[in-house]
C-alpha positions as CSV (number, residue, x, y, z in Angstrom):
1,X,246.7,-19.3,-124.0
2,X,249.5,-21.4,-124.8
3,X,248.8,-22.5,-128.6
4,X,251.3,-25.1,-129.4
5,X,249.6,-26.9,-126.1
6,X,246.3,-26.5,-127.7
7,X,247.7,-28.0,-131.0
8,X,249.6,-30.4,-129.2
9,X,246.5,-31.7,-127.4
10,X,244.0,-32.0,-130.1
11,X,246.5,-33.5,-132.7
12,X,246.6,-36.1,-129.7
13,X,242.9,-36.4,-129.9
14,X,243.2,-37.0,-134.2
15,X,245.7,-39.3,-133.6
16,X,243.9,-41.4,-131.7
17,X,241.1,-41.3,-134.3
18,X,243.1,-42.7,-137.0
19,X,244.2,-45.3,-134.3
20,X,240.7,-46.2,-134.0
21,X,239.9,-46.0,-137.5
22,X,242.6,-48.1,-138.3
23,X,241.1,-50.8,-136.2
24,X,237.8,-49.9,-137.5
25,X,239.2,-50.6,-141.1
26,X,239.9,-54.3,-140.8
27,X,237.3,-56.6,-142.0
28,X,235.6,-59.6,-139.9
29,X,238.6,-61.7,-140.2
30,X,240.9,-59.7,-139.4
31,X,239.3,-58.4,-136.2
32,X,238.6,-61.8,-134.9
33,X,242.1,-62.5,-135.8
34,X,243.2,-59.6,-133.7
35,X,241.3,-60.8,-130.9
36,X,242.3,-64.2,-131.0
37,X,245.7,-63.4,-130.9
38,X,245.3,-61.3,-127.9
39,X,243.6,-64.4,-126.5
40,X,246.5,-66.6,-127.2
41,X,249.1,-64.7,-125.4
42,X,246.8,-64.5,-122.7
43,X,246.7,-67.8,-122.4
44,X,250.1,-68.2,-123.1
45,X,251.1,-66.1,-120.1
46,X,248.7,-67.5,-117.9
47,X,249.5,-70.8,-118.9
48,X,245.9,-72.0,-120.3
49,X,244.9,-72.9,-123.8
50,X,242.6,-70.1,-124.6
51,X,241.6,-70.9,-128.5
52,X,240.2,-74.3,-127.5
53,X,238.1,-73.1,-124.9
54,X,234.5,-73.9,-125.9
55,X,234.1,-70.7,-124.6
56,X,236.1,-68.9,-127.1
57,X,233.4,-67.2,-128.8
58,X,232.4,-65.3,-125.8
59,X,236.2,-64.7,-124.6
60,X,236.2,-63.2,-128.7
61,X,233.1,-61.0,-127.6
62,X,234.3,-59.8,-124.6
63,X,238.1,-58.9,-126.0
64,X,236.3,-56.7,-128.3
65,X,233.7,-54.8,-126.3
66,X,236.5,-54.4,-123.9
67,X,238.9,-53.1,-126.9
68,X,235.5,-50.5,-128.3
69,X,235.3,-49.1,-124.3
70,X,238.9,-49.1,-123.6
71,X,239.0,-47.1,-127.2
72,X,236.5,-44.7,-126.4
73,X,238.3,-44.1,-122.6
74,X,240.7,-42.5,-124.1
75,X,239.4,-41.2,-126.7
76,X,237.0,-39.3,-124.2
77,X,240.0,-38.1,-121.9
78,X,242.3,-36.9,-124.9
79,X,239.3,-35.1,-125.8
80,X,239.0,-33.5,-122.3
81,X,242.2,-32.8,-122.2
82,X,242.0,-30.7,-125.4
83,X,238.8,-29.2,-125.1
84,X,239.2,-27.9,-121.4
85,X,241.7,-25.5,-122.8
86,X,239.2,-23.8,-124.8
87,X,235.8,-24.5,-123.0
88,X,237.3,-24.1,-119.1
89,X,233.7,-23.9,-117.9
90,X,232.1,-26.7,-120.0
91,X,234.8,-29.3,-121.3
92,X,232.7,-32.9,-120.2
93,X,229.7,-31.2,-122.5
94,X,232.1,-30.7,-125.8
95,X,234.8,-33.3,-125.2
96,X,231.4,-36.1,-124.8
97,X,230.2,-34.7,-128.0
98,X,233.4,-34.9,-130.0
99,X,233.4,-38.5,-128.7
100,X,230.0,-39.4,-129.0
101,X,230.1,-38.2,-132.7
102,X,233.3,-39.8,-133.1
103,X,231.8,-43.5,-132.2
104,X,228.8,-42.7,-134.3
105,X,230.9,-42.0,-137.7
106,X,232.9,-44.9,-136.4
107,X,230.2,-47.5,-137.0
108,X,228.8,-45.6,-140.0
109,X,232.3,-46.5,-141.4
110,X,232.2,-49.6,-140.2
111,X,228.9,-50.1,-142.4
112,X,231.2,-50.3,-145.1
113,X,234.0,-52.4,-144.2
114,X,233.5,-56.3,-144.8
115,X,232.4,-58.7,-142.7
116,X,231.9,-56.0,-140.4
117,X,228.4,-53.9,-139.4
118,X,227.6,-50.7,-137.4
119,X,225.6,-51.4,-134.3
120,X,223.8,-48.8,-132.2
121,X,225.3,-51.4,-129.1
122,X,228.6,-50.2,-130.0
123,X,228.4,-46.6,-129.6
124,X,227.1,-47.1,-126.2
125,X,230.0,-49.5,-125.4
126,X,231.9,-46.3,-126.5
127,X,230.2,-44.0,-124.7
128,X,230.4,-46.0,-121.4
129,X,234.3,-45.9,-121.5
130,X,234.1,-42.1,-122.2
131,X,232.0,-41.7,-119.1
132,X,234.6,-44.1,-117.0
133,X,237.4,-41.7,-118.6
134,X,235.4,-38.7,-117.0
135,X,234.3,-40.4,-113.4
136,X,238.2,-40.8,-113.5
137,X,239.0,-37.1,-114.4
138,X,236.3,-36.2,-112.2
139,X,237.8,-37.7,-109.4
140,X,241.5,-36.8,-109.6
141,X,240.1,-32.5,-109.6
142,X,238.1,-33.7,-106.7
143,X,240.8,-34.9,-104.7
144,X,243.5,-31.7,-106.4
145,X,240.8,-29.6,-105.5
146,X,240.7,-31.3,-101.8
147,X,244.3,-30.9,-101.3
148,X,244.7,-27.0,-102.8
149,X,241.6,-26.3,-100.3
150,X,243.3,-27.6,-97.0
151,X,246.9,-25.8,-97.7
C-alpha cells in the first residue's frame, strides 16, 4: 500500500473540510452576499438583471442548496477516493459516514455563527449530493468493469 497516496488522498478530503468550513464560517450577510454575487455574474453573462428579479429570493435559495449539494459531491467522492484504499470491500459504507458526520458537525457549527442556523434540511441536501457523487462512481466501475470484462 502506497502511503504517500493514502496521505495524499485524505489530506484532499481535510482540505475540502476547511473549504467548507470556511464557507460555513460566514455569517448571514456574508453568505447572501456570496450568493448574490454569484447571481450577478450570472446575469451578467447571460445578459439579465438577476438582483432585481422579484424572484431573487428564491434564485438566493436555490444558489445555496445547490452550493450545500455540490459541497457535499465532492466532499463524498474525495472521501471515496480516500477511504477505498483502506476499506476495498466497503468504501460507500465509511466514505458516507465520514460525510454524513461531516454535514452534521457542519450545521452544529453553523449553530454558532451569526445570522446563520443549523437545519436538519441541510444535511440531507448534503447527503443527496454525496449519493449523486456515488451513483457517479458507481457508474464509471460499471462501465471499467464492462470494458476489462469484454477484452
Amino acid at each position: 500500500m502506497n502511503k504517500k497516496k493514502i496521505y495524499f488522498r485524505f489530506g484532499l478530503v481535510m482540505l475540502w473540510m476547511v473549504v467548507i468550513f470556511m464557507f460555513s464560517m460566514q455569517n448571514g450577510d456574508q453568505s447572501s452576499g456570496t450568493s448574490g454575487q454569484l447571481l450577478e455574474r450570472i446575469g451578467e453573462w447571460i445578459g439579465i438583471d438577476l438582483i432585481h428579479l422579484p424572484i431573487m429570493d428564491t434564485l438566493q435559495f436555490i444558489v445555496r442548496k445547490s452550493a450545500h449539494m455540490f459541497s457535499y459531491f465532492v466532499l463524498g467522492i474525495l472521501s471515496y477516493r480516500a477511504v477505498i484504499l483502506l476499506q476495498p470491500l466497503k468504501p460507500y459504507r465509511y466514505a458516507a459516514l465520514i460525510t454524513v458526520l461531516y454535514a452534521c458537525s457542519d450545521e452544529l457549527h453553523q449553530l454558532f455563527v451569526p445570522g446563520r442556523s443549523g437545519q436538519i434540511q441541510d444535511v440531507l441536501i448534503d447527503s443527496m449530493g454525496m449519493l449523486i457523487g456515488f451513483a457517479i462512481i458507481y457508474l464509471i466501475n460499471s462501465i471499467k468493469n464492462k470494458r476489462t470484462n469484454h477484452n
